[in-house]
MDTraj code that builds the backbone (N, CA, C; nanometers):
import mdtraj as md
import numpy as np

residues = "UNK UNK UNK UNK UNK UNK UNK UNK UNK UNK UNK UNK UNK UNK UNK UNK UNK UNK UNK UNK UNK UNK UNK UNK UNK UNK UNK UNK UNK UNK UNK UNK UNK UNK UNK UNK UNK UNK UNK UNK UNK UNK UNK UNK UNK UNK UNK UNK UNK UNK UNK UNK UNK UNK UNK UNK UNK UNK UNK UNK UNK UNK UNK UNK UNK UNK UNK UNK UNK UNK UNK UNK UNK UNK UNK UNK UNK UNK UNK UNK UNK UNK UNK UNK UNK UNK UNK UNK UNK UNK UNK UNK UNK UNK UNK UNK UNK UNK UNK UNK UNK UNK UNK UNK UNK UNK UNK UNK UNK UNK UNK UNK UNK UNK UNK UNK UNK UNK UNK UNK UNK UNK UNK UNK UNK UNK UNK UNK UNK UNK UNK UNK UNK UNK UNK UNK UNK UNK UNK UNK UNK UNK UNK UNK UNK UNK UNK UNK UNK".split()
xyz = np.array([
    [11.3430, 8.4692, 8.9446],
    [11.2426, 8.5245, 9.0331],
    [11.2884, 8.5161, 9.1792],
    [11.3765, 8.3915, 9.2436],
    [11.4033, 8.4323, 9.3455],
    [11.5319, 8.5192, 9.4087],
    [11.5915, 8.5784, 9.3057],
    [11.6541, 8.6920, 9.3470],
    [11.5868, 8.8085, 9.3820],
    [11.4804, 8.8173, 9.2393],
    [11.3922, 8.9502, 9.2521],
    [11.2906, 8.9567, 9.3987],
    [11.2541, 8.8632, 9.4380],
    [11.1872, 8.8588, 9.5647],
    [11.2459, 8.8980, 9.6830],
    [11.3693, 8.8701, 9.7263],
    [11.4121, 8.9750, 9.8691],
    [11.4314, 9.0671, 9.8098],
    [11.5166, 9.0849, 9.6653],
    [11.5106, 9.2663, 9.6524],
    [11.3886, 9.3452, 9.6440],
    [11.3040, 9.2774, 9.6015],
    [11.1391, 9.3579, 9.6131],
    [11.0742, 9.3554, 9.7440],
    [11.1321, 9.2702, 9.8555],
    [11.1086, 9.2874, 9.9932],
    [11.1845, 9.4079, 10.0543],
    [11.3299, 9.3667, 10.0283],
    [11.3798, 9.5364, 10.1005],
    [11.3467, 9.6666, 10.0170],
    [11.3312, 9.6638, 9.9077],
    [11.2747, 9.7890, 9.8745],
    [11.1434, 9.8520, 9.9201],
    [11.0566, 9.7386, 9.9911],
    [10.9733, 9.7787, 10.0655],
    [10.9689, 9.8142, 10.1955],
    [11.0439, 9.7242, 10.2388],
    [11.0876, 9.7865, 10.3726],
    [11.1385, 9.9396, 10.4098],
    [11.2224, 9.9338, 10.2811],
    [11.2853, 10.0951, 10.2726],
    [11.1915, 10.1964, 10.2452],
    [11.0834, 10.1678, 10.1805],
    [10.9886, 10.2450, 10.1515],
    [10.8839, 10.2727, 10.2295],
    [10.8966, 10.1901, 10.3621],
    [10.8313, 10.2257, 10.5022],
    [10.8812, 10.2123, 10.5894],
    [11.0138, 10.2426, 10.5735],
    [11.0552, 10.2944, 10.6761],
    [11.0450, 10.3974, 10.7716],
    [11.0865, 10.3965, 10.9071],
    [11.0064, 10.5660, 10.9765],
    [11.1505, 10.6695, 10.9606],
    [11.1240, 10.7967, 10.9588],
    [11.2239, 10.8408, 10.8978],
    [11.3266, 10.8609, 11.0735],
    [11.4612, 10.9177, 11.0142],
    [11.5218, 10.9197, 11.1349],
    [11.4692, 11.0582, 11.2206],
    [11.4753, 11.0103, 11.3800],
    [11.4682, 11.1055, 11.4756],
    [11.5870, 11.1936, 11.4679],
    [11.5013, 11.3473, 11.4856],
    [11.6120, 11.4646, 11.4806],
    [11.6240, 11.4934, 11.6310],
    [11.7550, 11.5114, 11.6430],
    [11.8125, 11.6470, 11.7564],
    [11.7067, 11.7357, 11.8076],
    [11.7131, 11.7687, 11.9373],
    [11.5636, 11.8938, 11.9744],
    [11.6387, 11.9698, 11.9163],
    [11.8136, 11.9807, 11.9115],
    [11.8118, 12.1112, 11.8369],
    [11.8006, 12.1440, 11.6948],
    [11.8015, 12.0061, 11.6028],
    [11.7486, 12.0003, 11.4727],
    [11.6521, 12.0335, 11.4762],
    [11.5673, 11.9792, 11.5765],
    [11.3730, 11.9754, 11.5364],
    [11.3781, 12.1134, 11.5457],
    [11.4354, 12.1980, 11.6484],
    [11.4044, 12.3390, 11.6649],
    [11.4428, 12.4570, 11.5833],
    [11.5761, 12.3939, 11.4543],
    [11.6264, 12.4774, 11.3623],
    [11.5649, 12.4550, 11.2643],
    [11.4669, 12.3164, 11.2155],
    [11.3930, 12.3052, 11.0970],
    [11.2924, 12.3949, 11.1628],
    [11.2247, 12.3966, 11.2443],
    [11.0940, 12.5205, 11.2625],
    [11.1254, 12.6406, 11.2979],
    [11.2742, 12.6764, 11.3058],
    [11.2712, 12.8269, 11.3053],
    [11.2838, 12.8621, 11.1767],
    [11.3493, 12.7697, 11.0534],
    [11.3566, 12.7828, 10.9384],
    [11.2532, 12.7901, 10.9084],
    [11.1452, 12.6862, 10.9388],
    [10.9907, 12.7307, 10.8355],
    [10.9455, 12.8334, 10.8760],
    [10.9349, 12.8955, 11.0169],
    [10.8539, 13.0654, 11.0638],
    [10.8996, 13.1351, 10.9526],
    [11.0740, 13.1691, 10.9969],
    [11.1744, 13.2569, 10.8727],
    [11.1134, 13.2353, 10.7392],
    [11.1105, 13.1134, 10.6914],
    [11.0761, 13.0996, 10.5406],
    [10.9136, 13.1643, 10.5069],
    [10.8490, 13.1315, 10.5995],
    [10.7379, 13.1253, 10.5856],
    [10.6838, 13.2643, 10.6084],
    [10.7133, 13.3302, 10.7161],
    [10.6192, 13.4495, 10.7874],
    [10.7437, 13.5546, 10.7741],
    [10.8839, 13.5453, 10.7150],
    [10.9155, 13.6260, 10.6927],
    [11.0454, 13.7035, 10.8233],
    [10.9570, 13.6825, 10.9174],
    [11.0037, 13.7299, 11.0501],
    [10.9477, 13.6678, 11.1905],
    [10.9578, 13.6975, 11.2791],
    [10.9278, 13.6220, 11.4367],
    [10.7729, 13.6868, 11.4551],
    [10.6534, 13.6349, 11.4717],
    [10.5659, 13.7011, 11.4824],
    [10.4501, 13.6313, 11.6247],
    [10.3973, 13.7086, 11.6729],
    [10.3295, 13.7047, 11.8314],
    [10.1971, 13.5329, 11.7347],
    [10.2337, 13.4609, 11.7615],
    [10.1013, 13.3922, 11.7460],
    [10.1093, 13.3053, 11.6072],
    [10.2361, 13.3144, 11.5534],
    [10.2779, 13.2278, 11.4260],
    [10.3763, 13.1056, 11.4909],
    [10.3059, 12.9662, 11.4456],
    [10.4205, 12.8652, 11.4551],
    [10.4114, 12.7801, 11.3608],
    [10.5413, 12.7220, 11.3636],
    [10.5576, 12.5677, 11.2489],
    [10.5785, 12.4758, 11.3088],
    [10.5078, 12.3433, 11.2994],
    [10.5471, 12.2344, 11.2930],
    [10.6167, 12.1245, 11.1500],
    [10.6387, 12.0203, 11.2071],
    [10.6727, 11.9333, 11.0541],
    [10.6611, 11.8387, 11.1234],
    [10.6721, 11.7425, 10.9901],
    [10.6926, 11.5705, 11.0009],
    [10.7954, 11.5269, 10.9248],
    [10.9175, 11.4686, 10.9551],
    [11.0089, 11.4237, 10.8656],
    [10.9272, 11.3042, 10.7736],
    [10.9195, 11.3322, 10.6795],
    [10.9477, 11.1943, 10.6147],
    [11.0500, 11.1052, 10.5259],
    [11.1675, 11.1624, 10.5404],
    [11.2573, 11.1238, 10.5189],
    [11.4211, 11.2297, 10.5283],
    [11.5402, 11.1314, 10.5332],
    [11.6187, 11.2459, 10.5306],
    [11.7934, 11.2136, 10.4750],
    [11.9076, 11.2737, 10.4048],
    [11.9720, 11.2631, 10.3460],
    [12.0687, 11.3359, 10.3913],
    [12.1902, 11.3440, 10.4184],
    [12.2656, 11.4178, 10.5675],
    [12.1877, 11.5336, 10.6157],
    [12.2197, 11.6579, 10.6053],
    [12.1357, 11.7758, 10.6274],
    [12.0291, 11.8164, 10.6221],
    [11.9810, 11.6820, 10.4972],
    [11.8366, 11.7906, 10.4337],
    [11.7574, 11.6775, 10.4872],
    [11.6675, 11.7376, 10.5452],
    [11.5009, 11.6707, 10.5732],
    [11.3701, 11.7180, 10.4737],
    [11.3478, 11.6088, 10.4241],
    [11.2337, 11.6213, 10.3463],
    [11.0911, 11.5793, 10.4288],
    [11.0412, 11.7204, 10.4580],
    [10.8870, 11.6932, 10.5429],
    [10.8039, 11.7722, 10.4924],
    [10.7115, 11.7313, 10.6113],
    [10.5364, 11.8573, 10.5971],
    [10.5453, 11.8640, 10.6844],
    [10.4839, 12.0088, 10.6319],
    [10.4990, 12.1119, 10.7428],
    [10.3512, 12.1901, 10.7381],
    [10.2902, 12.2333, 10.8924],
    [10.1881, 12.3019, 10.8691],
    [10.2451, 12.4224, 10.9709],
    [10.2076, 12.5554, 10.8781],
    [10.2593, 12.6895, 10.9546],
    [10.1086, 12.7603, 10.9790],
    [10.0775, 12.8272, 11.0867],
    [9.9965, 12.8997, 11.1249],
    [10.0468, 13.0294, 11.1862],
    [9.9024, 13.1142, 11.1732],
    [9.8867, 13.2594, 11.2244],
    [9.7799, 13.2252, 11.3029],
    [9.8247, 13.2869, 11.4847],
    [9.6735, 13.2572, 11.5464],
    [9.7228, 13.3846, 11.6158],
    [9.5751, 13.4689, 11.6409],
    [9.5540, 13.6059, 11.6863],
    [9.4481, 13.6151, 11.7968],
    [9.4666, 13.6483, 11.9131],
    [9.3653, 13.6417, 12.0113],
    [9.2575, 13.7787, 11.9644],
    [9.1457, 13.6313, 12.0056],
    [8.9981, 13.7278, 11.9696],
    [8.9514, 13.6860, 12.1340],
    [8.9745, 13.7786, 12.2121],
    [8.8635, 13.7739, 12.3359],
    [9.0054, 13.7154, 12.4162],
    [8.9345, 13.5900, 12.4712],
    [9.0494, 13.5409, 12.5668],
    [9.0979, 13.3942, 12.5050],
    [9.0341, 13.3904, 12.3628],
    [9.0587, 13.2529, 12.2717],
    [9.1393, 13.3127, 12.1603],
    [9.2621, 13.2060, 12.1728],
    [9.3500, 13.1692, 12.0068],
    [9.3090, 13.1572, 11.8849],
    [9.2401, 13.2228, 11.7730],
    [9.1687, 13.1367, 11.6315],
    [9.2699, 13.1613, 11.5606],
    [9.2767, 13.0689, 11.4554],
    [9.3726, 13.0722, 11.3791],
    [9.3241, 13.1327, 11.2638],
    [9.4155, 13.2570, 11.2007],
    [9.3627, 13.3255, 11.1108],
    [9.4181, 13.3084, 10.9351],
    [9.5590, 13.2342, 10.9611],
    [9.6237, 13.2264, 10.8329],
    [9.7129, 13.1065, 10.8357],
    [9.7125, 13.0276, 10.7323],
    [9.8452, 12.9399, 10.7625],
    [9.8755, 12.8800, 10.6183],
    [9.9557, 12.7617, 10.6141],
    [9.9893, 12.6930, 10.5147],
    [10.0369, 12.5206, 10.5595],
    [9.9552, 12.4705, 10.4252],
    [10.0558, 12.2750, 10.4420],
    [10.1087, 12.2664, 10.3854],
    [10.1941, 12.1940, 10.3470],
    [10.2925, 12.1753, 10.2293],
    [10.3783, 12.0218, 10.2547],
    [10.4417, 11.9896, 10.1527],
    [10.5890, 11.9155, 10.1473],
    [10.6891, 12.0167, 10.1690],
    [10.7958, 11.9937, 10.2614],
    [10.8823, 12.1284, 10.1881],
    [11.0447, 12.0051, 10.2077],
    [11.1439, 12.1052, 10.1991],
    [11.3051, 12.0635, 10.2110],
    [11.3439, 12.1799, 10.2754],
    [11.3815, 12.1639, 10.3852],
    [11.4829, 12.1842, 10.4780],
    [11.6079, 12.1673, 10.4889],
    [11.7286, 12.2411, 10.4268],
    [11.8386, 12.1813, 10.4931],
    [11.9262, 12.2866, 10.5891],
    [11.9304, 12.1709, 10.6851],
    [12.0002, 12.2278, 10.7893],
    [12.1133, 12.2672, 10.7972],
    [12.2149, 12.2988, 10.7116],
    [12.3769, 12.3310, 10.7004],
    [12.3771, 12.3806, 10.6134],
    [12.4624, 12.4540, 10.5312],
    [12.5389, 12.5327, 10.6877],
    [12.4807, 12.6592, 10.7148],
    [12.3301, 12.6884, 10.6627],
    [12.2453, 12.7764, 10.7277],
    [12.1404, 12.7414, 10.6763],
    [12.0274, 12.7270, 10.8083],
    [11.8991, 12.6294, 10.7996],
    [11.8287, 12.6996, 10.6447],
    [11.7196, 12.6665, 10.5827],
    [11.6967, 12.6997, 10.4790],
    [11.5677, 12.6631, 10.4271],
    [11.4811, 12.6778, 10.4049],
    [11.3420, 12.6220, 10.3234],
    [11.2890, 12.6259, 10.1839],
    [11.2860, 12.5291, 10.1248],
    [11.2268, 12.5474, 9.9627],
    [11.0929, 12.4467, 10.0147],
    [11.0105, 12.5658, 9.9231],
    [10.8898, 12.4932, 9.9389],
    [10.8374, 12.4855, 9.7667],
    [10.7251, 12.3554, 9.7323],
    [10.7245, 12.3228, 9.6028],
    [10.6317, 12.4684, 9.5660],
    [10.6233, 12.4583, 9.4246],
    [10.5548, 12.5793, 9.3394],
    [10.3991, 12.5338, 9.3916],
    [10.2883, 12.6135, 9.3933],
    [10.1510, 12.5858, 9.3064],
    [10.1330, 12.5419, 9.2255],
    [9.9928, 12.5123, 9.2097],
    [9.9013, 12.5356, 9.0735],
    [9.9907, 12.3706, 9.0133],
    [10.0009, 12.4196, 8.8838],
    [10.0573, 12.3395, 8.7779],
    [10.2034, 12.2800, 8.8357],
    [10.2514, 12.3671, 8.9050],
    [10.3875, 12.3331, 8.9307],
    [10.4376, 12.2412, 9.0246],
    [10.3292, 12.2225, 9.1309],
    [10.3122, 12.1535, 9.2312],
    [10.3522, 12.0275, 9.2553],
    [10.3068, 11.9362, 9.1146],
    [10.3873, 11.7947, 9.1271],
    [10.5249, 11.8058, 9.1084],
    [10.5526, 11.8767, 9.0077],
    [10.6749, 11.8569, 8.9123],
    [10.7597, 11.9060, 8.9783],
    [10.7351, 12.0177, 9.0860],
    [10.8533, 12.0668, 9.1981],
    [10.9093, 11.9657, 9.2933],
    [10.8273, 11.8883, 9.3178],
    [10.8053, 11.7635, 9.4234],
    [10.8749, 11.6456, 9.3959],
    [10.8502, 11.6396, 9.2681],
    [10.9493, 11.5455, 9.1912],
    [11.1128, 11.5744, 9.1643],
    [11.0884, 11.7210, 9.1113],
    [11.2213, 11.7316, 9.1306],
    [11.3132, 11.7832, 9.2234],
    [11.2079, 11.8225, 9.3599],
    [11.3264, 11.8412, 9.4836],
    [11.3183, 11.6965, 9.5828],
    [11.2177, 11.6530, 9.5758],
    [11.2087, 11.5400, 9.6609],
    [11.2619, 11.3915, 9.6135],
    [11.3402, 11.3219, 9.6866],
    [11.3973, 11.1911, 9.6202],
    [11.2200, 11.0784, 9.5686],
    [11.2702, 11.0047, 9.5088],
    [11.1959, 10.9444, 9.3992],
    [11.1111, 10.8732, 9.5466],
    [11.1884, 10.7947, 9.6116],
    [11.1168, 10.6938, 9.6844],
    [10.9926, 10.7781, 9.8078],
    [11.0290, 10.8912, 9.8057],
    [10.9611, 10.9977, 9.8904],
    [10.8305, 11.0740, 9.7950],
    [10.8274, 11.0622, 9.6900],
    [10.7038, 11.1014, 9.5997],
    [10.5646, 11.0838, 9.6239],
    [10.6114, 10.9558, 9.6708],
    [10.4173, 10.9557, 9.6820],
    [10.3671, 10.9995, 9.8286],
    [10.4417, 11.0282, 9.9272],
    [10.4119, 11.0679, 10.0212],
    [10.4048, 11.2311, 10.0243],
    [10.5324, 11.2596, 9.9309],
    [10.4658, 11.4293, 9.9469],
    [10.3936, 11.4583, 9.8813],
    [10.3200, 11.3744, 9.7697],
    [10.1986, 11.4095, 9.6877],
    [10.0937, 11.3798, 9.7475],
    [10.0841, 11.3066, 9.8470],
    [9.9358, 11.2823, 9.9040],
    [9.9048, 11.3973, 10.0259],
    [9.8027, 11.4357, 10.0297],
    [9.7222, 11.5153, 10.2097],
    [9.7075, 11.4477, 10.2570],
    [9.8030, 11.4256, 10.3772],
    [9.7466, 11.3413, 10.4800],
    [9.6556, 11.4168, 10.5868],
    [9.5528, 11.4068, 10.6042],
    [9.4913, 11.4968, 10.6553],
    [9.4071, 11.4203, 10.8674],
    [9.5163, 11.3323, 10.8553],
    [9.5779, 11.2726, 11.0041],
    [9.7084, 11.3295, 11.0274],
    [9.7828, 11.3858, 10.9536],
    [9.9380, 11.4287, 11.0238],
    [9.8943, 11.5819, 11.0128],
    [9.8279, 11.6461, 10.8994],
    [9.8065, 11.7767, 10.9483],
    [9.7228, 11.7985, 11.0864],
    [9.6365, 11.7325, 11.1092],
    [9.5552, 11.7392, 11.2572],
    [9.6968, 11.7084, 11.3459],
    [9.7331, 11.6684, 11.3439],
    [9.8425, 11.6142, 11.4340],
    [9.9586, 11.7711, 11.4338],
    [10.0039, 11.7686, 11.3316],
    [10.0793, 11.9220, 11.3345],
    [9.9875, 12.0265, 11.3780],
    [9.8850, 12.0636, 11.3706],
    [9.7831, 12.1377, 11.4245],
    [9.7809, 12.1661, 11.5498],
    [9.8148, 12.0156, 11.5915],
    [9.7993, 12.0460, 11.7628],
    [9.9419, 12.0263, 11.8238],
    [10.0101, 12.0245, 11.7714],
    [10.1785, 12.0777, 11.8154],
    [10.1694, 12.1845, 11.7580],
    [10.0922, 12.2820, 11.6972],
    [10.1102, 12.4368, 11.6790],
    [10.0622, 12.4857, 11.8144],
    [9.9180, 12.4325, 11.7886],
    [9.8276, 12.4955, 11.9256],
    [9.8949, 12.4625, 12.0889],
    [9.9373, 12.3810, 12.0637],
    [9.9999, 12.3270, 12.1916],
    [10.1500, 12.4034, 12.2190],
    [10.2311, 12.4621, 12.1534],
    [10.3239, 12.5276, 12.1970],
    [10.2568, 12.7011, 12.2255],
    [10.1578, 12.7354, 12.1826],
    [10.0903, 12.8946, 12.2105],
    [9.9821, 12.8171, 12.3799],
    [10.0075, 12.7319, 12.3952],
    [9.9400, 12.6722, 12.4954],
    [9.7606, 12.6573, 12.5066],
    [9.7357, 12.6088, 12.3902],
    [9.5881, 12.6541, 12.3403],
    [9.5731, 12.4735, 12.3645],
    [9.4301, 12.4558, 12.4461],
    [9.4030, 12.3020, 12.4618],
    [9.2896, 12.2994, 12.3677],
    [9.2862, 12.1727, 12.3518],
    [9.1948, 12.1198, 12.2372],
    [9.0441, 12.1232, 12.3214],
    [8.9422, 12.1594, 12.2384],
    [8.8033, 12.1269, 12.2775],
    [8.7626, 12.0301, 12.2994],
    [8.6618, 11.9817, 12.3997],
    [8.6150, 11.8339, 12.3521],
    [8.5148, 11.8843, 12.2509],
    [8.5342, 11.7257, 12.2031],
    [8.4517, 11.6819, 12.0636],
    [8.2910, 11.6880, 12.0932],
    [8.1977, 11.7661, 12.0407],
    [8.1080, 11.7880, 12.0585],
    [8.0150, 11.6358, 12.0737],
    [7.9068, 11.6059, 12.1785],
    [7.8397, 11.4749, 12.2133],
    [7.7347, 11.4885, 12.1317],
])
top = md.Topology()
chain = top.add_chain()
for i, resn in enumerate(residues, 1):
    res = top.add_residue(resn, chain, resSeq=i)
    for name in ("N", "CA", "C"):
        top.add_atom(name, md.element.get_by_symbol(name[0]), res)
traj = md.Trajectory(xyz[None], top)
């Protein structure tokens, strides 16, 4: 048992670990990859953010939230978007797989995402999507409301 005890300590450690900081010009080739992947083409009012949560030379395994925002009046609403887990790899041309739907959803996750990264791309975190939300809105230069009193 006391072998198994620091190895069951660093495996925890490893398992919360924060993932590594990218390059602005990484951060900026994983989100031109998700627009591309995502919207197809460059569009007036579409952006991606992500969150690494982990990463393996090239490839970053994150979430990502992509939006469509279209001015109604002299305000930004957002009309279309997506969350996801996805994989990114950056070499030697940026790239996006994102998991299946429906039924397929875990089992894609499992098998593109490393084991120790599973339970994080299976859960909604629905504190990091607010958070990607407003690094969407915030690069179309859209400020947040206050919170109603």
């Amino acid at each position: 048992m006391r072998l198994l005890t620091p190895v069951l300590s660093l495996l925890a450690l490893t398992a919360c670990a924060p993932a590594p900081a990218l390059t602005s010009r990484e951060a900026q080739a994983a989100d031109a990859a998700l627009l591309q992947a995502y919207w197809g083409r460059q569009q007036v009012g579409a952006m991606c953010s992500h969150r690494v949560l982990g990463r393996a030379g090239d490839t970053l395994y994150a979430w990502a939230v992509c939006e469509n925002y279209q001015r109604v009046g002299a305000a930004w609403q957002a009309v279309a978007g997506m969350s996801s887990p996805v994989v990114i790899r950056l070499e030697p041309q940026p790239s996006v797989t994102f998991p299946g739907d429906g039924s397929r959803h875990e089992s894609d996750i499992r098998r593109l995402f490393p084991e120790r990264l599973h339970a994080r791309a299976l859960r909604h975190d629905a504190a990091t999507v607010r958070q990607l939300q407003a690094q969407n809105q915030a690069k179309l230069g859209i400020t947040a409301e206050p919170a109603p009193k």
